[in-house]
MARMAR-284907 format. One record per residue (C-alpha): x, z negated, y negated; residue in three letters. Coordinates in nm, 4 decimals. Example, Ala and Ser with C-alpha at 12.3 -4.5 7.8 and 13.67 -1.06 7.14 Angstrom:
2
        px        pz        py    r
    1.2300   -0.7800    0.4500  ALA
    1.3670   -0.7140    0.1060  SER
//
This chain:
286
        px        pz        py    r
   11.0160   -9.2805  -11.7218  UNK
   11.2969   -9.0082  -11.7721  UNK
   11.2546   -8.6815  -11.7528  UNK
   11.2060   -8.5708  -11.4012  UNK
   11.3841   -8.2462  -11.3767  UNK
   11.7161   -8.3767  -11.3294  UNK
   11.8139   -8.5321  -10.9680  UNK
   12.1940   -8.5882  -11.0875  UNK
   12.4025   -8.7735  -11.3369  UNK
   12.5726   -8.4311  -11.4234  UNK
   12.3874   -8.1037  -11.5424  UNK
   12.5717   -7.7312  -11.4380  UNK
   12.6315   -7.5874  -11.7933  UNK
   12.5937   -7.2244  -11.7778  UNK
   12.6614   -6.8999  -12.0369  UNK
   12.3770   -6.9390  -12.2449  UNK
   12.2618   -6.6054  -12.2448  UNK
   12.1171   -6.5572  -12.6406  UNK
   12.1030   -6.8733  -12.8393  UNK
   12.4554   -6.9991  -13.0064  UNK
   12.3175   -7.2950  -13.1699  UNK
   12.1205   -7.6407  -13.1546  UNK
   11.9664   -7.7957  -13.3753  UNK
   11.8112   -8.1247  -13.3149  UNK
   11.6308   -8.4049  -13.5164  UNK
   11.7471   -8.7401  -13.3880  UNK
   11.4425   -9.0408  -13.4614  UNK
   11.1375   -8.9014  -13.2262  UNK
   11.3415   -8.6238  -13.0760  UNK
   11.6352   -8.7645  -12.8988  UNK
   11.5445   -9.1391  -12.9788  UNK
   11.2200   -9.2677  -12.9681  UNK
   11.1909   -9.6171  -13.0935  UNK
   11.4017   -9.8091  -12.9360  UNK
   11.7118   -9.6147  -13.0901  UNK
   11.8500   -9.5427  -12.7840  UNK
   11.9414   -9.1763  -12.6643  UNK
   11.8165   -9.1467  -12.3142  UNK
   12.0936   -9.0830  -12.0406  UNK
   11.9236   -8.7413  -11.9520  UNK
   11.9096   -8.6276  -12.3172  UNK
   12.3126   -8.7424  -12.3511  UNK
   12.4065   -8.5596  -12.0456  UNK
   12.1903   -8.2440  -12.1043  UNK
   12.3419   -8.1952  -12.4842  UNK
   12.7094   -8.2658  -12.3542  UNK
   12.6455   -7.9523  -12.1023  UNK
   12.4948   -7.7340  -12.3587  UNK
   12.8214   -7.8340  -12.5707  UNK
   13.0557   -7.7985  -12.3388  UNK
   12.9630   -7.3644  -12.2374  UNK
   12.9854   -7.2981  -12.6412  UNK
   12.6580   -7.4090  -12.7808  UNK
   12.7143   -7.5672  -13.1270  UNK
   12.5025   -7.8951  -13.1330  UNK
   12.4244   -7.9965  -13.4908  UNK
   12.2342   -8.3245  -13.5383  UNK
   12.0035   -8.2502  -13.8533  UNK
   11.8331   -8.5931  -14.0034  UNK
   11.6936   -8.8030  -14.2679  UNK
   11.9381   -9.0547  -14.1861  UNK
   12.2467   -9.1125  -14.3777  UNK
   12.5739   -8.9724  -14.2538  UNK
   12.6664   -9.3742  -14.2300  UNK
   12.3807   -9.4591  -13.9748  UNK
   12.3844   -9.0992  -13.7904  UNK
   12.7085   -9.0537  -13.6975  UNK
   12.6895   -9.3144  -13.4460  UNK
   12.4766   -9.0614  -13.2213  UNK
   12.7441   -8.8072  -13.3244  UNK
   13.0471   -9.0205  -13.1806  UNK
   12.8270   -9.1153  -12.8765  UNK
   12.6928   -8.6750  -12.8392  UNK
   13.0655   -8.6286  -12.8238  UNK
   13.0048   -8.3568  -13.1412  UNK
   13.2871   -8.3719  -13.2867  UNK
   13.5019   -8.0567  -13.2109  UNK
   13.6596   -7.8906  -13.4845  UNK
   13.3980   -7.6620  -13.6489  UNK
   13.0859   -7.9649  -13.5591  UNK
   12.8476   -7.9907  -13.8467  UNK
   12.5726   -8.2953  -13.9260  UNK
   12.3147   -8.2740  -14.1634  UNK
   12.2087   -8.6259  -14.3366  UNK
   11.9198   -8.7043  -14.6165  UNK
   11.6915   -8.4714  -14.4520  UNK
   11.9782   -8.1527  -14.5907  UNK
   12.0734   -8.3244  -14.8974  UNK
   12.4610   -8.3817  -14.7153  UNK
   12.6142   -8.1989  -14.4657  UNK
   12.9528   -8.3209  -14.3076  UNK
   13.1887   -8.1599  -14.0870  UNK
   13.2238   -8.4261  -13.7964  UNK
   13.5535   -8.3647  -13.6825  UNK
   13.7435   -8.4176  -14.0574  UNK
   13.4543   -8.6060  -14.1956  UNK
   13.4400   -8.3921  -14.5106  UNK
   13.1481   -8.3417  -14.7059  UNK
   13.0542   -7.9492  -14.6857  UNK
   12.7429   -7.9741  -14.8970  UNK
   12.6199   -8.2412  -15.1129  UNK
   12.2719   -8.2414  -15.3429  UNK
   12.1625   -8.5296  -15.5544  UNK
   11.8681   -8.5952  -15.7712  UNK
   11.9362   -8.6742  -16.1320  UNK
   11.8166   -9.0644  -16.1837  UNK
   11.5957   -8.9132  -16.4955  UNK
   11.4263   -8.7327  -16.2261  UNK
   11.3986   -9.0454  -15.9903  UNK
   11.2896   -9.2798  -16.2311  UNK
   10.9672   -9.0808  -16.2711  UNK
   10.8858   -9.0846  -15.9840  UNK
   10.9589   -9.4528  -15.9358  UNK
   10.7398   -9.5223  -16.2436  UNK
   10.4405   -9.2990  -16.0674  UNK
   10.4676   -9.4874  -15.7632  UNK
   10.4454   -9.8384  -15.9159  UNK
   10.0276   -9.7620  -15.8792  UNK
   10.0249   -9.7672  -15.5453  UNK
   10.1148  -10.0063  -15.2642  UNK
   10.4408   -9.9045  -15.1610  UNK
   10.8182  -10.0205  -15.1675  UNK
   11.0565   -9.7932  -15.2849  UNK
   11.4188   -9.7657  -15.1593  UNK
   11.6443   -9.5637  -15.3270  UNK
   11.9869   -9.4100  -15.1875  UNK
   12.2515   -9.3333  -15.4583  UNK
   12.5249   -9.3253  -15.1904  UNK
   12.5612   -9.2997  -14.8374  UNK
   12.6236   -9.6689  -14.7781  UNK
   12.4501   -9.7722  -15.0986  UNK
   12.0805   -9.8419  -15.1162  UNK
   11.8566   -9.9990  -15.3879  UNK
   11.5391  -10.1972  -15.2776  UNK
   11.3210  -10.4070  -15.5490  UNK
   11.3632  -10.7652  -15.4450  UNK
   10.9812  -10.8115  -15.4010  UNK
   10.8625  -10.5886  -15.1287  UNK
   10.6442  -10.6114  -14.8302  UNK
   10.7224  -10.2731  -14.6119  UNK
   11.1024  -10.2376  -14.6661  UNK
   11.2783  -10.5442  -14.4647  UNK
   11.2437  -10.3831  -14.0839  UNK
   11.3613  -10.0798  -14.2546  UNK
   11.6494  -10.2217  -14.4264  UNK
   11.8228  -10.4327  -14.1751  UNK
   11.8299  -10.0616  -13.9271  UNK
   11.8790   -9.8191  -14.1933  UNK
   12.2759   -9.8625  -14.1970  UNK
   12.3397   -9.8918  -14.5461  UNK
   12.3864  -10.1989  -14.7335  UNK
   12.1221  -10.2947  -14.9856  UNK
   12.1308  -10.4141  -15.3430  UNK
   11.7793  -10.5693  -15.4374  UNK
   11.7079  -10.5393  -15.7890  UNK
   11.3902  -10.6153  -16.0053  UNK
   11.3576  -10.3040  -16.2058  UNK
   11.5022   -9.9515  -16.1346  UNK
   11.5709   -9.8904  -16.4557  UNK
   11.8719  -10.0941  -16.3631  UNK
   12.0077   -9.7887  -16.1707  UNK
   12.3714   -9.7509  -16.3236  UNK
   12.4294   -9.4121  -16.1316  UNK
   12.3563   -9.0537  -16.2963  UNK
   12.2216   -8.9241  -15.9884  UNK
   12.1166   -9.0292  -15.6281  UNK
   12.0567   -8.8506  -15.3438  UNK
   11.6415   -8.9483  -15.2361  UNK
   11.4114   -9.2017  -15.2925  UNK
   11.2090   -9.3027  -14.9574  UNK
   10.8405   -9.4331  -15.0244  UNK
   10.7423   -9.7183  -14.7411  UNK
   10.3802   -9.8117  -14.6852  UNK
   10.0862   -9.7793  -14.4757  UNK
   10.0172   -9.3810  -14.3465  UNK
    9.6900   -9.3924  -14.5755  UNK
    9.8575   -9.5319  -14.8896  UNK
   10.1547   -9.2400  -14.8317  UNK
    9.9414   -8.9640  -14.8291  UNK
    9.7580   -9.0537  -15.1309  UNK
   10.1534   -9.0669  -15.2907  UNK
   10.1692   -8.7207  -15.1530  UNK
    9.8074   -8.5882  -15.2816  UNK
    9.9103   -8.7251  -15.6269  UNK
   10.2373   -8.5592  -15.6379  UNK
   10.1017   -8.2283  -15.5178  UNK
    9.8558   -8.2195  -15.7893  UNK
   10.1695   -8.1893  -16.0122  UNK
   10.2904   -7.8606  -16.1317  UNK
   10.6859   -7.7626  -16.0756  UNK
   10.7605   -8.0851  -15.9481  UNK
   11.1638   -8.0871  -15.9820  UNK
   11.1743   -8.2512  -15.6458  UNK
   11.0894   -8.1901  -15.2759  UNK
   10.8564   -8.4337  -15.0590  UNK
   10.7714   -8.4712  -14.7265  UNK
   10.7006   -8.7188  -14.4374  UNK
   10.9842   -8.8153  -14.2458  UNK
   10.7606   -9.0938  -13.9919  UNK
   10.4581   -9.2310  -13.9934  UNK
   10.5080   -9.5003  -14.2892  UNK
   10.7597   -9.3215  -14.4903  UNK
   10.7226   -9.0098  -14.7745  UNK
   11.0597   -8.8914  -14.9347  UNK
   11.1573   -8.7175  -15.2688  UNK
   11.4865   -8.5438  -15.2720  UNK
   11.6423   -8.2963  -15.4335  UNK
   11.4703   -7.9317  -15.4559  UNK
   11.7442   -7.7069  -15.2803  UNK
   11.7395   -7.9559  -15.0170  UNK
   11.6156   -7.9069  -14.6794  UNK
   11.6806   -7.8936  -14.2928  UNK
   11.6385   -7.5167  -14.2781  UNK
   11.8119   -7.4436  -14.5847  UNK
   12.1092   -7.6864  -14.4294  UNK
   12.0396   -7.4941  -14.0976  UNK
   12.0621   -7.1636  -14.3003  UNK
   12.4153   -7.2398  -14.4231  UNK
   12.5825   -7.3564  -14.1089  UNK
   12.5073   -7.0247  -13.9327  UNK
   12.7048   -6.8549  -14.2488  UNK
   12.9982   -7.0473  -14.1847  UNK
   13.0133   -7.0070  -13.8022  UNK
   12.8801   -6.6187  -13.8150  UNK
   12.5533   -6.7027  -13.6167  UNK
   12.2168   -6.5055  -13.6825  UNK
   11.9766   -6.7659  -13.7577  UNK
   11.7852   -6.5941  -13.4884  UNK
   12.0192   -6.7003  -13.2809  UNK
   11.9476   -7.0612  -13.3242  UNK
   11.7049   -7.2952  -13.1543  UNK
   11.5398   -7.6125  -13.3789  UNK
   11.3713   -7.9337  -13.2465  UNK
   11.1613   -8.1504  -13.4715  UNK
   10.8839   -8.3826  -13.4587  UNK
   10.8174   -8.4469  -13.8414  UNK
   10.7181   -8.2671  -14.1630  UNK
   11.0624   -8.3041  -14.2603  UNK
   11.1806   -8.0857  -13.9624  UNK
   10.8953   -7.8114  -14.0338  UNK
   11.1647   -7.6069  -14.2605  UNK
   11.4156   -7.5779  -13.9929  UNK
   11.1276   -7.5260  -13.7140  UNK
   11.0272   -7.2496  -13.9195  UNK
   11.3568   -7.0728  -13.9745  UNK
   11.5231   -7.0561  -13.6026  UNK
   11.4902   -6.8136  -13.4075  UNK
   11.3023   -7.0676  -13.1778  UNK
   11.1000   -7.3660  -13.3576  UNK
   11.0296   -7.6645  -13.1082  UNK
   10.7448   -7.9191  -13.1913  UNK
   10.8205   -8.2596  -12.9582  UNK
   10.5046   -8.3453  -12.7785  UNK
   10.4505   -8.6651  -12.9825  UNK
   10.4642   -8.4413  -13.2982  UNK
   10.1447   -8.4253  -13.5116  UNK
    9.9631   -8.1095  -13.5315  UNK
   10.0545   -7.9936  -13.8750  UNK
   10.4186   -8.0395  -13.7224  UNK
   10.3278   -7.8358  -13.4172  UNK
   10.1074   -7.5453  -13.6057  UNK
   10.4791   -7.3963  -13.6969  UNK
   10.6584   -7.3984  -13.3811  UNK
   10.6755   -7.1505  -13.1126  UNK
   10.7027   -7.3868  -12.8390  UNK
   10.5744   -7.7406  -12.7714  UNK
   10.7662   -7.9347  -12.5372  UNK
   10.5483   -8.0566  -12.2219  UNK
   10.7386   -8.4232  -12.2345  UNK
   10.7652   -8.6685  -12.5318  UNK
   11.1215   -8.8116  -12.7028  UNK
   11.0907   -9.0856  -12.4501  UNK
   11.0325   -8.8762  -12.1829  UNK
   11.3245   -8.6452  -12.2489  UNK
   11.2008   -8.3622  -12.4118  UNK
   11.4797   -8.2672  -12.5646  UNK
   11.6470   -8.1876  -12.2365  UNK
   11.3427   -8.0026  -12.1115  UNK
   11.4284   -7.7788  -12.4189  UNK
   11.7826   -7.7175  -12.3213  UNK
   11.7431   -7.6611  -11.9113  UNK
   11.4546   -7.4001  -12.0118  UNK
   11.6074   -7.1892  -12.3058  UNK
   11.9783   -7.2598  -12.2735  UNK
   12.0753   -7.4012  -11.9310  UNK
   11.8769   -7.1347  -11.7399  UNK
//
């Protein structure tokens, strides 16, 4: 069921009247599982686009797998941003040039691989945007790895990592496993990494500058918008930094609590139901 709101395949974009810029999450925000943006959700971000909102897709994907929903959004005008590894790259989507770019130095990663070799979890590590490391015996990585874009080399020990740095590890397992990998690593002092949960079954370590909000942060330098300016739309701890620094946070209904607890407003319909669309008719399209 789509969101109900809409009676017409094409939405009246009108002068938004204070925010300048959208930023939205793409897995459980405008996709829900089935990967697929919901006609509703394409048509209401083309008409926020098209009367001068800047519509920046801000994910834990890599640039490879997320700029698929960037060609399909249509966001790729001349000063379009994406943000991929949860803030770790930002690109500009009309010359494909990389504006920002923060890796993790593999001294770094392979202590945290070595930590996580006492629990049950597979590790998959991302050195490049296309280029992935998985161990070659895993149980929670092979769903992952055939949708994830990138093209895996399975190795037996990551101490066979050949690069100086890479841009995140991701931590796959069951919910209960991860957050004892996340109680574990908070019990550490000045970890040189951040972590978060980007889904249900996976916990990520990336660089410390990294984030969503500090990616969201530098995008409204370049284009001259006050970050209060901006509206965010998240439903996972990985999209708490950039709920927290727009000027309006958005929790998707099928966002946990913790997620929620930081934003200003919940939406009233889910990512299947086309939340993301309630968002823009009620804050930008009105």
């Amino acid at each position: 069921m789509e969101h109900n709101s809409i009676h017409s395949n094409k939405i009246r974009a009108v002068n938004p009247i204070k925010y300048k810029l959208l930023a939205l999450d793409v897995d459980g925000t405008i996709v829900g599982n089935n990967m697929l943006i919901p006609k509703q959700n394409k048509l209401a971000i083309r008409a926020a686009a098209s009367c001068g909102i800047h519509v920046v897709l801000c994910s834990g994907r890599s640039y490879a797998s997320l700029r698929r929903f960037v060609d399909e959004l249509e966001l790729t005008a001349l000063n379009n941003y994406a943000v991929s590894f949860n803030g770790c790259v930002m690109h500009n989507t009309y010359t494909n040039e990389i504006i920002r770019n923060f890796k993790m130095p593999t001294a770094t990663a392979l202590q945290i691989l070595n930590q996580l070799k006492q629990f049950d979890v597979d590790p998959v590590v991302y050195w490049d945007i296309y280029g992935i490391y998985a161990n070659t015996n895993r149980k929670y990585a092979d769903i992952y790895l055939k949708t994830c874009g990138a093209t895996p080399t399975f190795i037996n020990n990551y101490a066979e990592i050949t690069q100086d740095a890479i841009y995140k590890i991701i931590a796959l397992g069951d919910n209960d496993t991860l957050k004892a990998v996340e109680r574990h690593f908070s019990q550490q002092i000045g970890n040189p990494f951040n972590m978060f949960f980007s889904g249900h079954y996976l916990f990520e370590f990336c660089n410390p500058i990294a984030s969503k909000g500090a990616a969201l942060s530098h995008i409204c330098s370049l284009l001259g918008i006050n970050i209060e300016e901006t509206i965010a739309v998240g439903d996972s701890d990985n999209d708490i930094s950039m709920i927290s620094s727009a000027g309006l946070g958005v929790a998707m209904q099928n966002a946990n609590d913790h997620v929620k607890s930081f934003a200003s407003y919940v939406t009233t319909n889910n990512c299947i139901n086309c939340g993301v669309t309630e968002v823009i008719e009620k804050f930008i399209l009105s």
